[in-house]
C-alpha positions as CSV (number, residue, x, y, z in Angstrom):
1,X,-16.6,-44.4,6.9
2,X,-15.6,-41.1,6.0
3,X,-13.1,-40.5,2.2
4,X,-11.4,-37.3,2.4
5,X,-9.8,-35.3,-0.8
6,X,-6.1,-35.0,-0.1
7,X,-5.2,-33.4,-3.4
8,X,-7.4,-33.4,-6.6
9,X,-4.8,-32.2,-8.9
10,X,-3.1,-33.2,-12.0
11,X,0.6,-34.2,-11.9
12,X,1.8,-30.3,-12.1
13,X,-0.9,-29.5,-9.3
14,X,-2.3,-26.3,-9.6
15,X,-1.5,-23.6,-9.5
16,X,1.4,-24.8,-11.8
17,X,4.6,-23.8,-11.6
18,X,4.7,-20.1,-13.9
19,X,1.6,-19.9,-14.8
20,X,-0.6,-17.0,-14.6
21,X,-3.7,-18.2,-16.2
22,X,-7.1,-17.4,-14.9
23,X,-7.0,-20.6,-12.6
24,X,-4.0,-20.5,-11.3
25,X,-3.9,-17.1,-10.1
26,X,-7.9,-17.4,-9.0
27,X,-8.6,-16.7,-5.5
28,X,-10.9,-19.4,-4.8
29,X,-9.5,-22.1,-2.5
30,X,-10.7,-25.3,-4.3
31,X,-8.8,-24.1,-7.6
32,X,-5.8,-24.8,-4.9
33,X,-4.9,-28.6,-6.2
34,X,-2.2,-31.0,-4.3
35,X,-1.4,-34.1,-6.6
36,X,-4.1,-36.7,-6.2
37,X,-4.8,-38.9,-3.2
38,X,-7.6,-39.9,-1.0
39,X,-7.4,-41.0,2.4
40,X,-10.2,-43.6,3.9
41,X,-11.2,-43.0,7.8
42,X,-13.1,-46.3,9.1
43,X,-13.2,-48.2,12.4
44,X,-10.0,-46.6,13.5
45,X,-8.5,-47.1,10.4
46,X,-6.5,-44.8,8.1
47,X,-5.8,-46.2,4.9
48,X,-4.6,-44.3,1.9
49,X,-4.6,-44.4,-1.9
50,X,-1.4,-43.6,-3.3
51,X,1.1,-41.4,-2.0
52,X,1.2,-37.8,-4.0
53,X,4.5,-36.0,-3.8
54,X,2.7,-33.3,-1.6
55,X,1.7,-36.4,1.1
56,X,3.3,-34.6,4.1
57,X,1.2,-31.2,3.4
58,X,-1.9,-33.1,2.7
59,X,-1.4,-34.8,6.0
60,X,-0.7,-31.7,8.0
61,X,-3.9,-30.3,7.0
62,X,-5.9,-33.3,8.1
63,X,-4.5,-33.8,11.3
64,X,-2.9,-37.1,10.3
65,X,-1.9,-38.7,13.4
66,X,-2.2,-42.4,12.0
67,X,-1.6,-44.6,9.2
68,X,-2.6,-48.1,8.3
69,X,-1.7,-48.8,4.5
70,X,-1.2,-47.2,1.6
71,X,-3.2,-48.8,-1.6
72,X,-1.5,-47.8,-5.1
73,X,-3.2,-47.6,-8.7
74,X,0.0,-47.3,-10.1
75,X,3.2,-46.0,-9.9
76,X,4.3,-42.2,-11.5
77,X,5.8,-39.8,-10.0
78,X,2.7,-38.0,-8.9
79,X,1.5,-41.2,-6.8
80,X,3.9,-42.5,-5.1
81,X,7.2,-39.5,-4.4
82,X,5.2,-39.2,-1.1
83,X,5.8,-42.2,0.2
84,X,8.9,-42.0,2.0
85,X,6.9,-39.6,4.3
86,X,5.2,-42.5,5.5
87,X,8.5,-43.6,7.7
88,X,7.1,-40.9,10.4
89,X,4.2,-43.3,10.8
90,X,6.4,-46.4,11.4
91,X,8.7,-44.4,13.8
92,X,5.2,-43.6,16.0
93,X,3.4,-46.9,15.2
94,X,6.7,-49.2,15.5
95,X,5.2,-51.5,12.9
96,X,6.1,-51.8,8.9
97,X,3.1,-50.0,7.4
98,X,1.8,-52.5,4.9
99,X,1.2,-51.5,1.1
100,X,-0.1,-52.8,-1.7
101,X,-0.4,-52.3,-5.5
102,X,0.1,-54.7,-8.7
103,X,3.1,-56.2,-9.2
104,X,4.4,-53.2,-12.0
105,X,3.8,-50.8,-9.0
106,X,5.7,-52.8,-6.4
107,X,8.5,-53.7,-8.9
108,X,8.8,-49.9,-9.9
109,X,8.6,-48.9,-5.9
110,X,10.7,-51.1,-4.6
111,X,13.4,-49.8,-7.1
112,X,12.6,-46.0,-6.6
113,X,13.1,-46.4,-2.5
114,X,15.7,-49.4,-2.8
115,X,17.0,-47.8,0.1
116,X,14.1,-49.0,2.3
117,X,14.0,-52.0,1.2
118,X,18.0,-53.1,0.8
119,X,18.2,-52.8,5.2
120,X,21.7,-51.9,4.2
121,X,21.7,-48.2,5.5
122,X,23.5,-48.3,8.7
123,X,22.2,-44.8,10.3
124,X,18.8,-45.1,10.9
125,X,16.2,-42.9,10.1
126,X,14.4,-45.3,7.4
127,X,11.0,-46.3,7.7
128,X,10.2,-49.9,7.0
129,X,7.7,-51.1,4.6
130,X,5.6,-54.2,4.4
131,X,4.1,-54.9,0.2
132,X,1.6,-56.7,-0.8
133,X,1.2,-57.7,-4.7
134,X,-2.5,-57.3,-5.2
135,X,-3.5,-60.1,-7.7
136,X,-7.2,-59.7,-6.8
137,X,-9.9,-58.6,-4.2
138,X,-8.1,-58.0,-0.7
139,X,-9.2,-57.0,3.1
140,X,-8.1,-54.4,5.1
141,X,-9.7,-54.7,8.6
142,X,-13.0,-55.5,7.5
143,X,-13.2,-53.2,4.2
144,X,-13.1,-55.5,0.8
145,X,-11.0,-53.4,-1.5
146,X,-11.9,-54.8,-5.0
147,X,-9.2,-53.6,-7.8
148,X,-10.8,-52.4,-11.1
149,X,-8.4,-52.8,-14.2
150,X,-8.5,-49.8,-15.7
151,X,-5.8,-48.4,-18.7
152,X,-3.6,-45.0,-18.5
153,X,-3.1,-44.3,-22.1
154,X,-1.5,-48.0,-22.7
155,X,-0.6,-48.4,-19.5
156,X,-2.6,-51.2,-17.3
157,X,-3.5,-49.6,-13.7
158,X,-5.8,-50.5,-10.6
159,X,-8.8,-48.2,-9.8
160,X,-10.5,-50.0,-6.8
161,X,-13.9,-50.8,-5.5
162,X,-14.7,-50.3,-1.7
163,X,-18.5,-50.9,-0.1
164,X,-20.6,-49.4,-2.8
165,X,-17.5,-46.9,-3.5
166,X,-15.3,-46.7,-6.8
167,X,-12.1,-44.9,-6.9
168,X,-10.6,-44.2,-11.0
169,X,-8.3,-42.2,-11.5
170,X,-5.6,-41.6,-13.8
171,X,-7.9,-43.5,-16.4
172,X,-8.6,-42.9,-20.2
173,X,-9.9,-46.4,-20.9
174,X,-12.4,-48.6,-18.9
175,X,-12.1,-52.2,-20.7
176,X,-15.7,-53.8,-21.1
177,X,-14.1,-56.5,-18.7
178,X,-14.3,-54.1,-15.6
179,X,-17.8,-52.4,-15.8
180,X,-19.3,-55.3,-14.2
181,X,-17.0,-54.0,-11.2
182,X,-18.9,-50.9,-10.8
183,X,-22.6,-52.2,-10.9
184,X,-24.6,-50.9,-8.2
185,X,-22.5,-48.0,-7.1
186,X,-23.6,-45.1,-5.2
187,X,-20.7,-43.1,-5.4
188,X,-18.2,-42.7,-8.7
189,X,-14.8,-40.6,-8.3
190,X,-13.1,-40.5,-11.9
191,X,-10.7,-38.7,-13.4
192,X,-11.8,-35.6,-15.4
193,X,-8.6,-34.0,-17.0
194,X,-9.4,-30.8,-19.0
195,X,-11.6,-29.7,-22.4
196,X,-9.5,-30.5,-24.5
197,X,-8.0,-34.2,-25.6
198,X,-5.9,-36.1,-23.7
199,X,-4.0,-39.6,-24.5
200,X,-4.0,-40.8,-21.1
201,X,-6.8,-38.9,-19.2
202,X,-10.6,-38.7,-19.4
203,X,-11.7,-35.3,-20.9
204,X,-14.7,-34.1,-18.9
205,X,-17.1,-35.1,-21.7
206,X,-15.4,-38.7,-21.7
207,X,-16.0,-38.5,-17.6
208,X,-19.8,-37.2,-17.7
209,X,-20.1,-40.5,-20.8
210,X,-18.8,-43.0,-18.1
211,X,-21.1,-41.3,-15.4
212,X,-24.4,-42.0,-17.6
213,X,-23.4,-45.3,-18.2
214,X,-22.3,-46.2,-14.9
215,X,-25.4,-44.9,-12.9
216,X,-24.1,-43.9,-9.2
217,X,-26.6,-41.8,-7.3
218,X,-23.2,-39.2,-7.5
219,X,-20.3,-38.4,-9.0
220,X,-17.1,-36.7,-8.4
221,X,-14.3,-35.4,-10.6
222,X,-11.0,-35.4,-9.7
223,X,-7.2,-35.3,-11.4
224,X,-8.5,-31.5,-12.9
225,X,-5.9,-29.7,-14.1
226,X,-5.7,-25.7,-14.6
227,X,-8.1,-25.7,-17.4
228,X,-11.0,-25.9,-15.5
229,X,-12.1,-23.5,-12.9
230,X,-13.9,-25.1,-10.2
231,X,-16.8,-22.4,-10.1
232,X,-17.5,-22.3,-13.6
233,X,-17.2,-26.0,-14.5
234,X,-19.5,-27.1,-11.7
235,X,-22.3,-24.4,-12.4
236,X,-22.3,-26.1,-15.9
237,X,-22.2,-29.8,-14.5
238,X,-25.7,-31.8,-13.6
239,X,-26.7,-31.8,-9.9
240,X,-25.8,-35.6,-9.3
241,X,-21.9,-34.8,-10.6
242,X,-19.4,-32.1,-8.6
243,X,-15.7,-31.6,-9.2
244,X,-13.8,-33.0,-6.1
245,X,-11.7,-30.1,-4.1
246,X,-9.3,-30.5,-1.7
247,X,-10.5,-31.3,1.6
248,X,-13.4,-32.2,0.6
249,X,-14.9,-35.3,2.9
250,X,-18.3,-37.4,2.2
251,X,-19.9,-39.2,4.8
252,X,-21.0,-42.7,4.7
């Protein structure tokens, strides 16, 4: 299995819109963040999690020829604006590309893209959708996908669990319930906002916290926003932890 980085970003991305801070105006191609999203490559599977509003870039640049599912943690702007994108994947593949998040995400989706889902529009050119409430662990083709309850400010959302694999982002609370859920990992990708406080993001001291009490052989930071440069922050970090960048793929 390989994951790949689609976008590491925050929900501005960065550079951000007018800015001309250090970060955003640095030359360095990982301080170049799409909204978040990672894409999982196994067994002739592409599955992704959550659909950023910068999707059809993101795929461009990976050579996306083929798409499987889509997996949501929840459902803001910056997760799932991509997803009508997805239709040029149903037009190749001629089959409903399934999806799948809680029911709060699906309720919210199907209302944002009620055009997809009403089969009332008469002119073609709408891709066709297949959801999936996810009410506990699920398979995709042979890859468990274990969701991990997780809280956005005071918002409940689904980080997930895949092989020995977790996936949080978007996270500022991890109830006691769910650390069981992340026993044994080798690899931990979790969202490190910024410095300073957030109400509905880990700060990267809150993030490194998690990663000593968690334990994965590595860790990787993602969700960053223009506060941290990716040079600077990852000198300072330990060897086991990295920021994520995008395009950035791990082997497994």
């Amino acid at each position: 299995m390989k994951l790949h980085f689609l976008g590491t970003g925050t929900s501005t991305g960065v550079p951000i819109l007018a800015c001309q801070c250090e970060v955003c105006t640095s030359s360095d191609l990982r301080d170049k963040r799409t909204r978040p999203s990672i894409l999982l490559d196994y067994d002739g599977r592409r599955v992704l999690v959550d659909t950023s509003p910068d999707f059809r870039i993101q795929a461009m640049r990976e050579g996306l020829t083929r798409l499987d599912a889509a997996v949501f943690t929840h459902a803001h702007a910056d997760h799932i604006l991509g997803l009508d994108d997805t239709r040029v994947y149903y037009f190749r593949q001629q089959a409903p590309i399934p999806i799948y998040g809680d029911a709060r995400c699906m309720a919210t989706i199907r209302s944002t893209f009620a055009y997809i889902f009403n089969g009332d529009y008469a002119y073609g050119g709408v891709g066709r959708l297949d959801p999936h409430v996810v009410e506990g662990p699920f398979d995709l083709w042979g890859l468990n996908m274990i969701p991990v309850p997780l809280l956005h400010g005071n918002l409940p959302i689904l980080g997930y669990r895949f092989r020995d694999t977790a996936y949080l982002t978007d996270v500022s609370e991890i109830p006691e319930s769910s650390f069981p859920l992340l026993e044994g990992l080798q690899t931990l990708i979790i969202d490190a906002l910024r410095i300073k406080p957030h109400p509905t993001h880990f700060t990267l001291t809150q993030a490194l916290a998690m990663v000593e009490r968690v334990k994965p052989r590595r860790a990787f930071f993602t969700h960053i926003a223009h506060d941290l440069g990716h040079e600077s922050t990852n000198s300072a970090l330990p060897g086991h932890v990295q920021l994520a960048y995008d395009g950035l793929e791990l082997d497994f």
